[in-house]
C-alpha positions as CSV (number, residue, x, y, z in Angstrom):
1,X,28.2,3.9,-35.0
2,X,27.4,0.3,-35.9
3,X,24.3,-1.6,-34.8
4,X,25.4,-4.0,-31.6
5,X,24.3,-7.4,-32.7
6,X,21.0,-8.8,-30.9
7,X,22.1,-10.9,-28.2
8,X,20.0,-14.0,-26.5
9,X,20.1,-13.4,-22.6
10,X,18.9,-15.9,-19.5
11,X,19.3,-14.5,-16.8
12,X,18.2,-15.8,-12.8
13,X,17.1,-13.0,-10.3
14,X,14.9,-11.7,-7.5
15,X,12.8,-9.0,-8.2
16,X,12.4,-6.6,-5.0
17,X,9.5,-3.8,-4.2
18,X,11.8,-1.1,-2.3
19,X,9.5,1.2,-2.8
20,X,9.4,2.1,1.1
21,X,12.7,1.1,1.7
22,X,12.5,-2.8,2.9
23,X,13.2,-5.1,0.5
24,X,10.0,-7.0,-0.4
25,X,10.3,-10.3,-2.5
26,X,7.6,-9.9,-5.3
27,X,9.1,-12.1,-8.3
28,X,12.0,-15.0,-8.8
29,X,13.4,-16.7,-11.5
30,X,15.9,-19.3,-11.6
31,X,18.7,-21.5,-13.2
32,X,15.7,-24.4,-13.8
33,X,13.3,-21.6,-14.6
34,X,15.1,-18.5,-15.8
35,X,14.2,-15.3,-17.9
36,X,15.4,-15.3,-21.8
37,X,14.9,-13.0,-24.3
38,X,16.9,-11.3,-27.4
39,X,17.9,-8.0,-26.9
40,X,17.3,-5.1,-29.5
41,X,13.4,-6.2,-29.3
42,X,11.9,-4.1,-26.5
43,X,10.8,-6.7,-24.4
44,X,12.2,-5.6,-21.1
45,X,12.5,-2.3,-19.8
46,X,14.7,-0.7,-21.4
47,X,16.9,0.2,-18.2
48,X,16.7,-3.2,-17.4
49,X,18.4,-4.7,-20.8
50,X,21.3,-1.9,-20.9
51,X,21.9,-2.9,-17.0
52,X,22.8,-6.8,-18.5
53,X,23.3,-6.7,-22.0
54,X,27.0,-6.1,-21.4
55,X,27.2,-8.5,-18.8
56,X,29.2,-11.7,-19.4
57,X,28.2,-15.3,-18.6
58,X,28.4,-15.8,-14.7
59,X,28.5,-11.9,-14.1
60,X,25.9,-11.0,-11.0
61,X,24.3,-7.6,-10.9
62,X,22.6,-6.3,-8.5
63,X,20.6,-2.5,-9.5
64,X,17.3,-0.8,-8.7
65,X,15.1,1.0,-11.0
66,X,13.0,4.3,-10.2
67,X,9.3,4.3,-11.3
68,X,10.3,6.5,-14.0
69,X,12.4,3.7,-15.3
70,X,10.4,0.9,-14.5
71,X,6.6,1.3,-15.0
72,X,6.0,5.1,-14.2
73,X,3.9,6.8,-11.2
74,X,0.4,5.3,-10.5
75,X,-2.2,6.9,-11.4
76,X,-5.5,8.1,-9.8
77,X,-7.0,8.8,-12.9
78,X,-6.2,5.5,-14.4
79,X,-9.1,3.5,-12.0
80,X,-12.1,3.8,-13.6
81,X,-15.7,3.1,-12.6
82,X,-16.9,1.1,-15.5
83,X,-21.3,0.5,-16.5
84,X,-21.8,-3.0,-14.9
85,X,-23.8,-3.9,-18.1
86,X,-20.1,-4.0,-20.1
87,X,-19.6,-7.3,-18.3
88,X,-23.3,-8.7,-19.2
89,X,-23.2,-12.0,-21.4
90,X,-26.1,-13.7,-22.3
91,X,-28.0,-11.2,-20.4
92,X,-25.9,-12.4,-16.9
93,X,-23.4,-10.6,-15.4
94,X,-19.8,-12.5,-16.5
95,X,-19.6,-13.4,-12.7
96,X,-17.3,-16.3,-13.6
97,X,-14.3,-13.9,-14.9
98,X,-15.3,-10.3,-13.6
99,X,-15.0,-10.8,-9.4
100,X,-12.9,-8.5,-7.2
101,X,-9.0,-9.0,-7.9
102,X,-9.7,-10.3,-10.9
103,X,-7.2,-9.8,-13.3
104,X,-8.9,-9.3,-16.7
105,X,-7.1,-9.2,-20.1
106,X,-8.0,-6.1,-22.5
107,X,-7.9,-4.3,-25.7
108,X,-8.1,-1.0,-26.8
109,X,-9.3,-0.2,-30.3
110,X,-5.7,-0.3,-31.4
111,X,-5.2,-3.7,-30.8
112,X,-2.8,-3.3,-28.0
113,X,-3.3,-5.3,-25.0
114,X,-2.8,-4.8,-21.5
115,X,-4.6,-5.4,-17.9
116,X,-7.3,-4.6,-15.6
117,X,-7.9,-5.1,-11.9
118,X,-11.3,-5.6,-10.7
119,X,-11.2,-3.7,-7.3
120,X,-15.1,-3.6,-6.9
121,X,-18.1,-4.5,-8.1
122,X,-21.4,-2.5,-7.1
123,X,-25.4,-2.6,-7.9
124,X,-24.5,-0.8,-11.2
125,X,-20.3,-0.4,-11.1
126,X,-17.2,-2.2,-11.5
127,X,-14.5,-0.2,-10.8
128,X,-11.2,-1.2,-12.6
129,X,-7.5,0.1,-12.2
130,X,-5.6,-0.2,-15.4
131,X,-2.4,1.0,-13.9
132,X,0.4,-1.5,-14.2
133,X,0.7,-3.7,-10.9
134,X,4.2,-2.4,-10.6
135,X,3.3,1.2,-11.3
136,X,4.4,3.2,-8.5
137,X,7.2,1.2,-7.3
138,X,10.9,1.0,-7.2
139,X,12.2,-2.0,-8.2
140,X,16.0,-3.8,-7.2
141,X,16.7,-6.6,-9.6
142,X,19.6,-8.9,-7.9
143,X,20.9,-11.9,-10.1
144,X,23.5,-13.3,-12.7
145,X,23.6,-14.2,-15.7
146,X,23.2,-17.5,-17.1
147,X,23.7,-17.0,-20.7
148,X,25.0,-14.0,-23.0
149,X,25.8,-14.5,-26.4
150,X,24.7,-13.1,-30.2
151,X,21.4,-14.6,-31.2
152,X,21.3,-16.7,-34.2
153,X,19.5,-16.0,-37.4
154,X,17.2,-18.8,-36.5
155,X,16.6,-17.2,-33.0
156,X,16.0,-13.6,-34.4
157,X,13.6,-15.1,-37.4
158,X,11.8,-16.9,-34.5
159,X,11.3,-14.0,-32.0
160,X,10.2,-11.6,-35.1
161,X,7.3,-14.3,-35.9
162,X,6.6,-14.5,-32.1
163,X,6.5,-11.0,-32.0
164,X,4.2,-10.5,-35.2
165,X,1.4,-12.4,-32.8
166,X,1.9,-12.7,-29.5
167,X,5.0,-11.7,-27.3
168,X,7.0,-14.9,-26.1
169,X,8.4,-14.4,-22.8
170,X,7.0,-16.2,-19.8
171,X,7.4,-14.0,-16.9
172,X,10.5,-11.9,-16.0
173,X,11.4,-8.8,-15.4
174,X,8.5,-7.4,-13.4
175,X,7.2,-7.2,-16.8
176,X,4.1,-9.4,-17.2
177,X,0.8,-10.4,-15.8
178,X,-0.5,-12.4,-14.1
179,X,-1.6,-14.8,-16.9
180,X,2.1,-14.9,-18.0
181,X,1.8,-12.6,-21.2
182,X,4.5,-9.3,-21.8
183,X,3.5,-5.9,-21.0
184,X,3.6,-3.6,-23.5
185,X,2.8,0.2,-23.6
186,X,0.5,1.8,-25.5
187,X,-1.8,4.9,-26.0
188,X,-5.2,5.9,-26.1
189,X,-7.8,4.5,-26.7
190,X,-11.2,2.8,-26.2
191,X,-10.8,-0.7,-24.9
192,X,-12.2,-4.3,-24.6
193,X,-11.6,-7.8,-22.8
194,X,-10.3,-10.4,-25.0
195,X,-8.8,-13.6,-24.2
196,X,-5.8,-13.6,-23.5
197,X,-3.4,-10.3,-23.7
198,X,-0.9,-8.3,-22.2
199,X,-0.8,-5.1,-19.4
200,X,0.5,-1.6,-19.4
201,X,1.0,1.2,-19.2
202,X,-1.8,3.3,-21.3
203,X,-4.0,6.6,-21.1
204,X,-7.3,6.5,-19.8
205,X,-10.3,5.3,-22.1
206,X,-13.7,4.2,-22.3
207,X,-14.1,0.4,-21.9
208,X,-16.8,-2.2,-22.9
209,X,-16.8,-6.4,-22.8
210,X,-16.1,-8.5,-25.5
211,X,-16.4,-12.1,-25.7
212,X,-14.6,-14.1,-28.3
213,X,-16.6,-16.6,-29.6
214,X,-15.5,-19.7,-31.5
């Protein structure tokens, strides 16, 4: 069977929670500020690109995702009650980024990023959940599409560079953070905070704080 052809997709939709059966609004995009990407890349959920990538310019579509095919069950296991001295720069306590629903980027050993919630902070605890925010939930995309067509050699060149740093899209999808960057999944490991990052799904691991500095 021969390769489909990456194609360059913009699409406009509302993003619904239906988790409990009412329709809750938790993400838009639209025709001024729509969602683009080049299939064949693994930027969206998977389910999520085969549900538009045959979809023609000015199609709608309207489908709903389980957790299973959107950002898997939450997880218990995944909030973790972290040594309060991890956030400790310059012998304070990083009170400026690390506060209750605080969204704090991270790293694991690996190099893959993804996010943390900071759902409290004790005498001697912070106690983070590194589920996805969506985890948990099932998810009805409704929308069109604004564009559909085979990406360029320029446009694939591009998105491979983008990719060899940091993802490209802004938002879409369910699939990013709150500071705008891709989620991306990832395994194991020990992980960090670093400026700037993505969020994910990923196993359980011991964290510490890390500052960049210039």
């Amino acid at each position: 069977m021969d390769k489909q052809p990456n194609k360059y997709i913009n699409v406009a939709y509302q993003l619904y929670d239906v988790t409990d059966g009412e329709p809750t609004l938790i993400e838009q995009t639209s025709e001024d500020k729509p969602f683009a990407f080049l299939s064949g890349f693994g930027i969206t959920l998977e389910d999520f690109e085969s549900a538009v990538a045959g979809l023609a310019q000015g199609e709608e579509f309207d489908f709903t995702l389980t957790p299973g095919q959107a950002y898997g069950d939450y997880e218990a296991e995944r909030v973790l009650d972290l040594d309060k001295e991890m956030f400790v720069v310059d012998g304070k306590f990083d009170e400026a980024n690390i506060y209750v629903d605080a969204i704090v980027p991270l790293q694991n050993e690996d190099g893959n990023r993804f996010m943390g919630h900071v759902l409290a902070i004790g005498d001697d605890k912070v106690r983070m959940d590194l589920n996805h925010p969506l985890a948990g939930k099932t998810l009805n995309f409704k929308g069109h599409i604004i564009e559909s067509r085979d990406a360029t050699n320029e446009e694939l060149e591009q998105f491979a560079n983008m990719l060899g740093g940091e993802h490209p899209c802004k938002g879409g999808c369910g699939n990013c953070g709150d500071d705008g960057e891709c989620c991306g999944n990832h395994g194991e490991g020990h992980c960090h905070n670093h400026d700037g990052g993505h969020c994910g799904h990923h196993e359980e691991g011991h964290c510490c704080h890390h500052h960049d500095k210039e």
